[in-house]
C-alpha positions as CSV (number, residue, x, y, z in Angstrom):
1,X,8.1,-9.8,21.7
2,X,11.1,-11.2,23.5
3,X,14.6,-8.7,23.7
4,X,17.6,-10.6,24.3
5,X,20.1,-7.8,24.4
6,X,21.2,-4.6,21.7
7,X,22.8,-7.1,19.8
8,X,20.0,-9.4,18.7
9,X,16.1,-10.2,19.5
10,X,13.7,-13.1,19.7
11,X,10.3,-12.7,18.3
12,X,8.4,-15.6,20.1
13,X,9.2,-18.3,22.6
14,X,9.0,-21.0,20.1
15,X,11.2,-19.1,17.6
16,X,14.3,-21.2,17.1
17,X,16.2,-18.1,15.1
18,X,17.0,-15.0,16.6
19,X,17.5,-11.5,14.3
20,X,20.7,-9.6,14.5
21,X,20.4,-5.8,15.5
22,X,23.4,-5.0,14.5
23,X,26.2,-6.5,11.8
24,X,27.3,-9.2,14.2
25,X,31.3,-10.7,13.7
26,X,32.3,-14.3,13.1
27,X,32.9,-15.3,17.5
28,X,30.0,-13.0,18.5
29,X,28.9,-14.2,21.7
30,X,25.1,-13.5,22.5
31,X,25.3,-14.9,26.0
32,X,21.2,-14.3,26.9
33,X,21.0,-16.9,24.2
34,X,24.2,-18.9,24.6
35,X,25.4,-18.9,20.9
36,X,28.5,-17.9,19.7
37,X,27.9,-17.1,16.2
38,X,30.0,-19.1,13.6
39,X,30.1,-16.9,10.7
40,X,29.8,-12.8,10.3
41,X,25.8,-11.9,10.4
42,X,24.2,-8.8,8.8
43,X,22.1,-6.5,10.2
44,X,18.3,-8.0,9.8
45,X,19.3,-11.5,9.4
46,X,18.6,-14.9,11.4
47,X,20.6,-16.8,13.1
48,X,20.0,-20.0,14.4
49,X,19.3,-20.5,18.4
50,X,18.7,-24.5,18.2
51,X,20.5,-27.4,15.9
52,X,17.8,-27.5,12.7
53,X,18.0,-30.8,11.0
54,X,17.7,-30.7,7.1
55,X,14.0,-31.0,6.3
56,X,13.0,-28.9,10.2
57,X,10.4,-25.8,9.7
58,X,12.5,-22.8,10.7
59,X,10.0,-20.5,13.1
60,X,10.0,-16.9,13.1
61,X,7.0,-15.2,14.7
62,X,5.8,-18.2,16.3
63,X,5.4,-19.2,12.6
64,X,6.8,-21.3,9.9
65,X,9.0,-19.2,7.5
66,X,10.3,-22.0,5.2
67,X,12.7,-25.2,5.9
68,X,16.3,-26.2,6.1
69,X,17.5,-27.0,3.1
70,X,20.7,-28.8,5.0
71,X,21.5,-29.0,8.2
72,X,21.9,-25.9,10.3
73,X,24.2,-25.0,13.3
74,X,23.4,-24.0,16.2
75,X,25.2,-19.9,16.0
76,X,25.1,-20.4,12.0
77,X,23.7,-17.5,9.9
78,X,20.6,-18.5,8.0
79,X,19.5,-17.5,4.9
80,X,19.1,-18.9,1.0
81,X,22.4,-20.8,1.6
82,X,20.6,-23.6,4.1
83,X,17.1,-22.6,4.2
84,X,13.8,-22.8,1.7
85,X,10.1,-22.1,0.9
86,X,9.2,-26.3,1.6
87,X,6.1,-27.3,1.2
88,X,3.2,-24.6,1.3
89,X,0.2,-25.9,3.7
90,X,-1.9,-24.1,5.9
91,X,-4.8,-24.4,8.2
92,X,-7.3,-21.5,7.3
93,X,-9.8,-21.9,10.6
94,X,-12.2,-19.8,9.0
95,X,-13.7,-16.9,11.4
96,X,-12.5,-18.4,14.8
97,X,-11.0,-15.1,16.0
98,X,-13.0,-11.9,14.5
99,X,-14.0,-10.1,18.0
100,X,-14.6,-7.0,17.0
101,X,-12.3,-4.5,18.5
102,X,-13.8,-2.0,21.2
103,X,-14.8,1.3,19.8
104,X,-13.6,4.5,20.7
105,X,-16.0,6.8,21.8
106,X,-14.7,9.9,22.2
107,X,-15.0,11.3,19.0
108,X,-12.0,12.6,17.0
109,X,-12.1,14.7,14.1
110,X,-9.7,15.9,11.1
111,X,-10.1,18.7,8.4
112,X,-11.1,17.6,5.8
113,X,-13.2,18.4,2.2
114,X,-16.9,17.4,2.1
115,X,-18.2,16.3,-1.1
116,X,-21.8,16.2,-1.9
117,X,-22.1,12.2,-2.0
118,X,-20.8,12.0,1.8
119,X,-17.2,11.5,1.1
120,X,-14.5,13.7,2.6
121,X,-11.3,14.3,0.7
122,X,-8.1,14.9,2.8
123,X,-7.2,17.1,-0.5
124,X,-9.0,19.0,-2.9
125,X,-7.4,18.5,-6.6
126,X,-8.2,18.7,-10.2
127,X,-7.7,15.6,-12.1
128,X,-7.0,15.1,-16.0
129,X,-7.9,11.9,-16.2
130,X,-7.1,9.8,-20.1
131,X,-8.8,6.9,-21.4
132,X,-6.3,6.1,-23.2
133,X,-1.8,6.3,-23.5
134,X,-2.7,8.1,-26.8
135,X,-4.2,10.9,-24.6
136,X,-1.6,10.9,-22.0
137,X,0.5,13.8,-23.7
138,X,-2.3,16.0,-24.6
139,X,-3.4,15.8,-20.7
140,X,0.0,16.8,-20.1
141,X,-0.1,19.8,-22.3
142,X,-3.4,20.8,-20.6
143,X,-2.0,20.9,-17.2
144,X,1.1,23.0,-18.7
145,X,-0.5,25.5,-20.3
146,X,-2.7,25.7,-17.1
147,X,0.6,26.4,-14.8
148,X,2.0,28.7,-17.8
149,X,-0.8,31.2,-17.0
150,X,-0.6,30.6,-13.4
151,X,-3.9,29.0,-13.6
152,X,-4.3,28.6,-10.0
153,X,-3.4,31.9,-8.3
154,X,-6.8,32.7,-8.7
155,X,-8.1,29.4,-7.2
156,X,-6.7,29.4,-3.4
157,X,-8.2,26.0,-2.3
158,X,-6.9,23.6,-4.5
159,X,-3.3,21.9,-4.3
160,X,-3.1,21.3,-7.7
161,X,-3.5,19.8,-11.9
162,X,-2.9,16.3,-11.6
163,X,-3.2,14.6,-15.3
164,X,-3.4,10.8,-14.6
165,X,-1.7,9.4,-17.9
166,X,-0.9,5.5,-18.4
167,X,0.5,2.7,-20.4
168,X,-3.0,1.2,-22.2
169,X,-6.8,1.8,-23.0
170,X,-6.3,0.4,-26.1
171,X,-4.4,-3.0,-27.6
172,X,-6.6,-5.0,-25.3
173,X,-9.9,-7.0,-25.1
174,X,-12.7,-5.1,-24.7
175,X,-14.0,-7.8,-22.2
176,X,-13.0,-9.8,-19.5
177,X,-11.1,-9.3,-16.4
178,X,-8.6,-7.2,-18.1
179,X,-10.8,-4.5,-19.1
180,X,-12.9,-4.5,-16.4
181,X,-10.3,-4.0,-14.0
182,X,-9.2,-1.0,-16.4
183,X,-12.7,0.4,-15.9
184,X,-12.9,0.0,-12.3
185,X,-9.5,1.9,-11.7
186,X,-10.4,4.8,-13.7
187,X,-13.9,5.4,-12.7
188,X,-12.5,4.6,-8.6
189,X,-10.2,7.7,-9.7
190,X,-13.0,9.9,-10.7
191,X,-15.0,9.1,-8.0
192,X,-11.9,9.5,-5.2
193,X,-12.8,12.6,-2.5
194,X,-9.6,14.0,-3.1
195,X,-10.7,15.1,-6.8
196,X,-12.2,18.3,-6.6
197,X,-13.3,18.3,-9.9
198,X,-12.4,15.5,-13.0
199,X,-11.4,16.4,-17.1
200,X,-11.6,13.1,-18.8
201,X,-9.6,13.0,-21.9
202,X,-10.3,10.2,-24.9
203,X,-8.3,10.1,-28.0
204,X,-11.6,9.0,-29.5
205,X,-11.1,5.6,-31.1
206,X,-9.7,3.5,-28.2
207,X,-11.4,0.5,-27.0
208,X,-11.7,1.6,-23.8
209,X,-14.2,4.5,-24.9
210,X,-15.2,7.7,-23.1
211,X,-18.5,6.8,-23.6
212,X,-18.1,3.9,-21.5
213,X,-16.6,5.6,-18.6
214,X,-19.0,8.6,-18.6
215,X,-22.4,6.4,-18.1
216,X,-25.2,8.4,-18.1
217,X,-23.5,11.1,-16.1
218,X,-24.1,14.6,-17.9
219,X,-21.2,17.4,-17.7
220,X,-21.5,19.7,-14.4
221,X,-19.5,21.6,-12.3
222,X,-17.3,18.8,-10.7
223,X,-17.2,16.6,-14.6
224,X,-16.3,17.2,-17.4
225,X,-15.2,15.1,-20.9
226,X,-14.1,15.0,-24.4
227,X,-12.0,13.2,-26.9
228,X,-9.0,15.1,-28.8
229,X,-10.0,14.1,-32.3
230,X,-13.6,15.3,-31.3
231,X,-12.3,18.8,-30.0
232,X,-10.2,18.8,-34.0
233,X,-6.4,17.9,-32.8
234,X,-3.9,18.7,-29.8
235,X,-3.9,22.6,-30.1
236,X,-7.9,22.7,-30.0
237,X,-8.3,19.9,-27.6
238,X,-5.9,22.2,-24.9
239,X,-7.5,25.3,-25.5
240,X,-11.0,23.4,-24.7
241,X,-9.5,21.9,-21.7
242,X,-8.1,25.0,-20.3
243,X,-12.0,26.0,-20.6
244,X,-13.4,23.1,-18.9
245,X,-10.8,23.7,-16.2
246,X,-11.6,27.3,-15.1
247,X,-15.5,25.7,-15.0
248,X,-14.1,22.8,-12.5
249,X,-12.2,25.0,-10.9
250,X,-14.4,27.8,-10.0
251,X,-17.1,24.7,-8.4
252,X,-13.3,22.8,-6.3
253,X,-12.4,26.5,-5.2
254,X,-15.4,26.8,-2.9
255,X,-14.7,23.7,-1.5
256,X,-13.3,24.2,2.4
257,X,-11.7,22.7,5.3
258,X,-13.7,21.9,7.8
259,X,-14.3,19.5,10.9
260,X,-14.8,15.6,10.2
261,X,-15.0,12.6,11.9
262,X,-11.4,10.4,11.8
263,X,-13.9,7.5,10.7
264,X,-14.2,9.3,6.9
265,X,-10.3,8.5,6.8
266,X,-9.4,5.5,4.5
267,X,-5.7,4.2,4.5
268,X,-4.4,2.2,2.3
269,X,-1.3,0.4,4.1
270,X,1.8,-0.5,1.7
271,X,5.1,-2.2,2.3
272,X,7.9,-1.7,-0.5
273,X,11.9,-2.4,-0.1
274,X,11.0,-4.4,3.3
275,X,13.9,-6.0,5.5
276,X,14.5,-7.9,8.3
277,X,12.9,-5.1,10.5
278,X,9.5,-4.8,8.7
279,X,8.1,-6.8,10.7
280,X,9.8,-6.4,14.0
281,X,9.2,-2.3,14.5
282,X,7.4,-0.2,11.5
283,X,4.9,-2.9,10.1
284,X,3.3,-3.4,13.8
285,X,3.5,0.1,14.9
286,X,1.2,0.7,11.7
287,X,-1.2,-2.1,13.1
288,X,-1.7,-0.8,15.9
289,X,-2.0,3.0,14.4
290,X,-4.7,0.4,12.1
291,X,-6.3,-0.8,15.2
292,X,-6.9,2.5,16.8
293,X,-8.1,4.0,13.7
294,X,-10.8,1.3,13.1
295,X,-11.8,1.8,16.6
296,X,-12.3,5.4,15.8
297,X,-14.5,4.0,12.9
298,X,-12.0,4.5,10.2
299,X,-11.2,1.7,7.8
300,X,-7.8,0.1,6.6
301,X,-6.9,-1.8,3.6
302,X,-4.4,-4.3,3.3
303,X,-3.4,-5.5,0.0
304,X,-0.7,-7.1,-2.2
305,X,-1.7,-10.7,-2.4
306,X,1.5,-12.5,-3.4
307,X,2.7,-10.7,-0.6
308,X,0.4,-12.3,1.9
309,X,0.8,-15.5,0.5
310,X,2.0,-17.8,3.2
311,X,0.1,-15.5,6.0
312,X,-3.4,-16.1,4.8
313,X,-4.2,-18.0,7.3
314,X,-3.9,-15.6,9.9
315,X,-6.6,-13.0,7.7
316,X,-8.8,-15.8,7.3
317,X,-8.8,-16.5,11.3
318,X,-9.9,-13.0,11.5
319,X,-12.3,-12.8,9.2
320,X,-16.2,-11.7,10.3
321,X,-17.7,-14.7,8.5
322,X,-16.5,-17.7,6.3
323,X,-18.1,-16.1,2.9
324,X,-15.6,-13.5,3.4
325,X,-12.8,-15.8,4.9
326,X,-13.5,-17.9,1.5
327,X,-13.6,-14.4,-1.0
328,X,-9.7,-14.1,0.1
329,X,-8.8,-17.6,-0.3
330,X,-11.0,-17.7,-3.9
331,X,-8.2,-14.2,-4.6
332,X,-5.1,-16.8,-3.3
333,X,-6.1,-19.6,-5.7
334,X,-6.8,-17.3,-8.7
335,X,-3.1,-15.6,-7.8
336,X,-1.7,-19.2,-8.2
337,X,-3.5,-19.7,-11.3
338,X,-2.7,-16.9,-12.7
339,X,1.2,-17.3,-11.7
340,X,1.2,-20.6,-13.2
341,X,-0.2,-19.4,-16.6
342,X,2.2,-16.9,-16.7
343,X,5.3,-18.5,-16.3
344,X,5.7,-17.3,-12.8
345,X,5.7,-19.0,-9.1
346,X,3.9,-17.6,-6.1
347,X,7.6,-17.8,-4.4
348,X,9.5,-16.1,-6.4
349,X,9.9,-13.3,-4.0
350,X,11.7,-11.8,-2.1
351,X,13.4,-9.4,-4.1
352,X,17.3,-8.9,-4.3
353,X,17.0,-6.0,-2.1
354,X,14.6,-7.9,0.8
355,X,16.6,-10.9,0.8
356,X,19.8,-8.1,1.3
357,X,18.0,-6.6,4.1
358,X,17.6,-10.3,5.8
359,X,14.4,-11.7,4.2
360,X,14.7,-15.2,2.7
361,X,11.0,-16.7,1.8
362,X,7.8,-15.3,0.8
363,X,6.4,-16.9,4.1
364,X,8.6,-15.2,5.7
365,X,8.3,-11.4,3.9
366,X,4.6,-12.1,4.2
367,X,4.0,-13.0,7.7
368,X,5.8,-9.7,8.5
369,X,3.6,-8.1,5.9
370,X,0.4,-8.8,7.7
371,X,1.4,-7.2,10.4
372,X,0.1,-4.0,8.9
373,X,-3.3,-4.9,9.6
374,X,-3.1,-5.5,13.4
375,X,-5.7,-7.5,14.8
376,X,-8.8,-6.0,14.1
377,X,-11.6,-8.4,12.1
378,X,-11.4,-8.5,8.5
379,X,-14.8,-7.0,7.3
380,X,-14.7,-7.8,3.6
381,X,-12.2,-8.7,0.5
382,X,-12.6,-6.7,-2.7
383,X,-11.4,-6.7,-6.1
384,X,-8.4,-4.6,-7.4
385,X,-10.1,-0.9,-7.3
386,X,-13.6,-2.1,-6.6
387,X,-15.5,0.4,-4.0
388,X,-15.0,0.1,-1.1
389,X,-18.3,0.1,0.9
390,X,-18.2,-0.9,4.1
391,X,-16.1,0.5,7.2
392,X,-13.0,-1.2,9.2
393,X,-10.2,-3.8,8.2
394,X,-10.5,-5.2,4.7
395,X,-8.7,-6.5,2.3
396,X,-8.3,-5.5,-1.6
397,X,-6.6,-8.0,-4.2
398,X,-3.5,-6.4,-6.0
399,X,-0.1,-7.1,-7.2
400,X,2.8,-6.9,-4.6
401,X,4.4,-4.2,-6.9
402,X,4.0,-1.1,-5.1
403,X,2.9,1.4,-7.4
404,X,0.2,-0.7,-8.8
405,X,-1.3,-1.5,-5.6
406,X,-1.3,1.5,-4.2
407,X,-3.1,2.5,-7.7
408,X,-5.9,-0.1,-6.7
409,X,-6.3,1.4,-3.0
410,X,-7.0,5.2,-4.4
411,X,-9.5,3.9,-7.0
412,X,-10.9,1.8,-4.1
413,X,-11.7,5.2,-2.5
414,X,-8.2,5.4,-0.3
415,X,-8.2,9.1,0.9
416,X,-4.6,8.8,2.7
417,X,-1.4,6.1,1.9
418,X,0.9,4.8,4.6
419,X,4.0,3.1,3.4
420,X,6.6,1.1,5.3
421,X,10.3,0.9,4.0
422,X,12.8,-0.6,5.4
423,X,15.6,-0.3,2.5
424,X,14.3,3.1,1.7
425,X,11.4,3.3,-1.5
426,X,11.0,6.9,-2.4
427,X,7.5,7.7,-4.2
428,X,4.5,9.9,-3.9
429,X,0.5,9.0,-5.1
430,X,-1.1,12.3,-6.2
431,X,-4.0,12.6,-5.5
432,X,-3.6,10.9,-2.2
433,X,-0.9,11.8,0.7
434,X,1.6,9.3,1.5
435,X,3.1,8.8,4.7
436,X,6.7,7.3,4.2
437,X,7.8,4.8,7.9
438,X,11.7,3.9,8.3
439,X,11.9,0.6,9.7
440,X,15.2,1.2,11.0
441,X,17.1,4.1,12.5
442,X,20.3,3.7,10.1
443,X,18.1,4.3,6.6
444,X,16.1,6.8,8.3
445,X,18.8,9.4,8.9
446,X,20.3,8.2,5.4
447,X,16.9,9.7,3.9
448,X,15.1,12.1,6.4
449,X,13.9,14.1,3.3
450,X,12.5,10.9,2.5
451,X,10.8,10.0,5.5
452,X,7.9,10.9,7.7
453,X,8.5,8.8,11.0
454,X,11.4,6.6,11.7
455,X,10.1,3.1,13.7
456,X,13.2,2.2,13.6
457,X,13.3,3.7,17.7
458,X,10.9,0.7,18.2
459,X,14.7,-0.8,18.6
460,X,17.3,1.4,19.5
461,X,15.4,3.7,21.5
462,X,13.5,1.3,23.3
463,X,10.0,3.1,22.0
464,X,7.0,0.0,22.5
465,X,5.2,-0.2,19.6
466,X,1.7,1.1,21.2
467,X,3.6,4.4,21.6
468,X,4.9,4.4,18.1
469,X,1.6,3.4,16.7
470,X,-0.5,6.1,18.9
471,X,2.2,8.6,17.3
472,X,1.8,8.0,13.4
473,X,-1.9,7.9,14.4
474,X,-1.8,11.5,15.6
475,X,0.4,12.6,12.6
476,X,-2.3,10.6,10.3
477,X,-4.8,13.2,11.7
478,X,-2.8,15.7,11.3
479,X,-2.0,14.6,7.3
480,X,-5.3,14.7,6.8
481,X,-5.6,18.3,7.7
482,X,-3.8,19.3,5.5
483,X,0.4,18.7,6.6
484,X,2.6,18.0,4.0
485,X,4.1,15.0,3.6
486,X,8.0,14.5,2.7
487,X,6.9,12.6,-0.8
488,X,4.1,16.0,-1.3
489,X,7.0,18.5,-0.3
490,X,9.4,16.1,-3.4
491,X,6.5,17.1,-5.8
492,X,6.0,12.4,-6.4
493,X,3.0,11.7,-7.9
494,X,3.2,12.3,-11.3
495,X,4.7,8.4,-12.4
496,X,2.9,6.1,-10.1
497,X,-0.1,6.1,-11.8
498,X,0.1,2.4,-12.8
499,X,-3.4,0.8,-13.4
500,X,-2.8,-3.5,-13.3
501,X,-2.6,-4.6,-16.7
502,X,-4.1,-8.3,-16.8
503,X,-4.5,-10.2,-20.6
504,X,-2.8,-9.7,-23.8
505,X,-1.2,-6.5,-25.7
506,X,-2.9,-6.8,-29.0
């Protein structure tokens, strides 16, 4: 990273467009760069530091973020009004930089809940999990009546009734990708160490049955199930649910804090309302908080594939083999496939609100994306909510739509959320703690109740981004153990259960 001066910043010596740090006047003189600006500038957004004929690459990062779409000025502001996706090609290099990282040897720990199949949950909650949207209320009238009573005054150790109620299980194939992306995520849910104990909920004739989701497992102490018209309507179905409770929450209750290793953490990393500083100060400073976790022998998911689109190349560089550089590149072409069948383009973002904050192409928005993940190898791709199995980087395939991917992560086995935000996204992901990162200083003391860490210092404070990142590592620790986040202290959590519909409403 190169600083000009307070009032703007070059990313890489090749860049030929430098980022405004502060809303920059039409006869703004940036004298380290000898441009005199020829318009007003925003906060966040480019301006141009060389003469870019129509048809040039414009490089941000050291990268290609899209083309002039006319000729550009040198001290002109550019944006959607002179500058394009162009042309989308990439050279992948396959697995010609995936060193691993050094470990860490001196061991770190966190306290966390042990469950009996070697998972450790960073909270320790009952889950009303539904089959079905018919079933959605009926959870909700369970975990009611529970708090009527004061259910949990008698059960010390566990944060909470968290009925996980959606949009489908029903209306839908009962095959194919659709369904079995449906079954992955609710099943991932069940099996996610911050569950203390799961009450399924069926409505009884859905297509996606409660049969199917139960297996062979047999009720115990930590699972229980049943189906409203089963149990003989609502009023029957919560007084049998208030029953299987107390028996899943006498079994949770024992459950108790105690020492870990940091390498049982999962995070699942998440950028939502980005801007022109995503990239610059919070999205790195979680890399390297990435990084030092992996070292520790944690593991880190990146996700959101239309939002890595354009930046692929620089995962599948990274990757520990070509099979797995190939698994994300297989996810990239099915993503354009399924865009095309669907009326959509892989471009179509950014949204209003990015573009506001200084973001112009999805090359662009993605490349400052990736930046979550460091640099550490990329040890496997997986599905949307498929386990999760093996320790370090990876990657998981998932809509850029924040709620939805973050649903994927938790069913993947994600035990703690990080989120960067750089216009300010509010949300919480029960039963998984979210961290909330301010990319800049100015939306960080707009919604301190909002946010956990401001990054935004990264810039106006003159904080590197090794410090910041060492910081939110610390503070992920210390999340684990039990601190409360900003979005957990809010009460979020109860909406953003949004499982990734895929196929036809029938």
């Amino acid at each position: 990273m190169i600083i000009g001066s307070k009032q703007a910043i070059r990313l890489h010596a090749n860049d030929n467009v430098i980022i405004a740090l502060s809303d920059l006047s039409q006869g703004s003189k940036l004298n380290e760069f000898d441009v005199t600006l020829l318009s007003y500038v925003p906060r966040g957004h480019k301006v141009a530091v060389k003469e870019i004929a129509k048809g040039d690459n414009v490089i941000r990062y050291g990268q290609i973020i899209g083309q002039a779409t006319q000729s550009i000025a040198l001290g002109e502001h550019v944006h959607v009004q002179n500058m394009g996706m162009g042309e989308h090609l990439q050279d992948y290099a396959f697995s010609q930089n995936s060193d691993p990282l050094l470990p860490i040897l001196t061991p770190r720990t966190f306290n966390g809940y042990h469950r009996d199949n070697g998972k450790v949950g960073t909270r320790n909650y009952l889950g009303i999990l539904t089959s079905v949207n018919c079933a959605g209320s009926v959870a909700r009238f369970i975990e009611e009546a529970a708090n009527k009573t004061d259910f949990l005054k008698n059960y010390p150790n566990i944060d909470g009734i968290v009925p996980i109620v959606h949009s489908t299980g029903c209306g839908m194939s009962g095959q194919g990708e659709g369904y079995q992306t449906l079954h992955r995520t609710l099943t991932g849910y069940a099996k996610n160490p911050n569950f203390g104990g799961i009450l399924l909920v069926g409505l009884g004739c859905e297509v996606l049955q409660v049969s199917s989701l139960v297996g062979n497992q047999e009720p115990g102490a930590a699972f229980r199930y049943m189906t409203i018209q089963s149990e003989g309507g609502t009023r029957k179905t919560i007084e049998k649910g208030l029953q299987e409770l107390h028996i899943l929450a006498k079994e949770a209750n024992k459950a108790m804090r105690t020492p870990a290793s940091v390498s049982e953490i999962m995070v699942g990393m998440q950028c939502g309302g980005s801007d022109g500083y995503s990239g610059i100060t919070a999205n790195p400073a979680l890399g390297y908080a990435s990084d030092l976790l992996v070292r520790h022998g944690g593991t880190t998911i990146l996700s959101e594939t239309s939002e890595v689109y354009g930046a692929e190349h620089l995962l599948t560089r990274r990757a520990v083999t070509k099979d797995v550089a190939q698994k994300l590149i297989d996810r990239i072409h099915w993503w354009e496939d399924y865009c095309a069948r669907n009326g959509g383009e892989m471009d179509n973002n950014p949204s209003p609100g990015n573009k506001s904050g200084g973001l112009t192409t999805i090359l662009e928005k993605s490349l400052g994306a990736v930046a979550k993940g460091g640099s550490a190898p990329l040890t496997d791709v997986y599905l949307f909510g498929e386990t999760i199995d093996k320790k370090g980087f990876v990657f998981m395939d998932s809509p850029g739509f924040d709620p939805c991917s973050v649903t994927g992560q938790v069913a993947s086995g994600a035990n703690m959320i990080i989120f960067t935000t750089g216009r300010g996204s509010v949300s919480g992901y029960k039963p998984t703690p979210c961290i909330k990162l301010a990319t800049n200083t100015e939306m960080y003391s707009r919604l301190q109740e909002d946010m956990d860490l401001n990054c935004g210092d990264i810039v106006t404070g003159g904080v590197s981004i090794e410090e910041k990142g060492a910081e939110l590592f610390e503070l992920i620790i210390r999340i684990a153990s039990g601190e409360e986040t900003k979005s957990e202290a809010l009460g979020f959590g109860g909406a953003e259960f949004v499982p990734w519909q895929i196929g036809a409403v029938m």
